[in-house]
N, C-alpha and C positions, 0 to 999 in steps of 0.2 A: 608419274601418273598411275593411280589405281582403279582397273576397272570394277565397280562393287556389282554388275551384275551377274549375278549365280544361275540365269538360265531358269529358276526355278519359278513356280506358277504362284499366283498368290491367290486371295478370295475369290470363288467363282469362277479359276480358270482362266484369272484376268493375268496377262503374262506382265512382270514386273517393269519399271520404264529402266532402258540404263544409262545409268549415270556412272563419269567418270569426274574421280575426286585427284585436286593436284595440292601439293604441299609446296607453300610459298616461302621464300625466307625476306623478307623486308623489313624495313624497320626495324631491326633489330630484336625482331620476332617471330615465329613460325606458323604460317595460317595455313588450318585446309581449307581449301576453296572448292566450288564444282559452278559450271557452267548450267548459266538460265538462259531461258529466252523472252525476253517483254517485248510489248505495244507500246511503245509511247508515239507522244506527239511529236512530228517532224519539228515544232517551232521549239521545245523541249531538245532534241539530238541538236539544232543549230546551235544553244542558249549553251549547251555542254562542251561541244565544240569551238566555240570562241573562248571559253574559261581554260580550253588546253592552250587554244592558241595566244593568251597573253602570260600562259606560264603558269596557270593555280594548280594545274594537273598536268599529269604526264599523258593519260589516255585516257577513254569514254572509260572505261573499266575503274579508275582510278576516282573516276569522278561520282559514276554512280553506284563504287562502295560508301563513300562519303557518306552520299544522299541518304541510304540506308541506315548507318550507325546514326546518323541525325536523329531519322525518323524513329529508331528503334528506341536512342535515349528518351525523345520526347515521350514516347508511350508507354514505358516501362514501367513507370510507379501507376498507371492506370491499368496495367493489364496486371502486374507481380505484386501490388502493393507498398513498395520500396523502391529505393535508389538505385540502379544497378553501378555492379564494380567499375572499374574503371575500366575503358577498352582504349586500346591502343590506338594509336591518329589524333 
């Protein structure tokens, strides 16, 4: 685990948020990762919840990185113009 904050102030004196980054080794690849915090909807954490408990995932973490490279591929060529590479999972 690396903590990346520097203590140091940023525009206006607004002091920086800190965040700590971890390096994963899964899959037979190395990810950095750093911790967020979401809202979602309780009936959304149930939906996630039962997809661990018949086995598609291992944890809520597991599930809603999924969710994301989903959502990321889907937008990709509307936000970049192209295809993106290929991502692991």
């Amino acid at each position: 685990m690396v903590n990346e904050h520097s203590g140091e102030h940023g525009e206006q004196g607004v002091q920086k948020q800190r965040r700590y980054v971890y390096v994963n080794t899964r899959w037979g690849y190395d990810a950095t990762t750093t911790v967020i915090s979401v809202k979602i909807p309780i009936t959304f954490l149930e939906l996630i919840d039962k997809l661990i408990q018949i086995g598609l995932f291992q944890n809520r973490s597991d599930a809603i990185r999924e969710a994301i490279r989903l959502l990321i591929l889907r937008y990709h060529e509307v936000v970049y113009g192209g295809r993106p590479r290929q991502t692991p999972g």
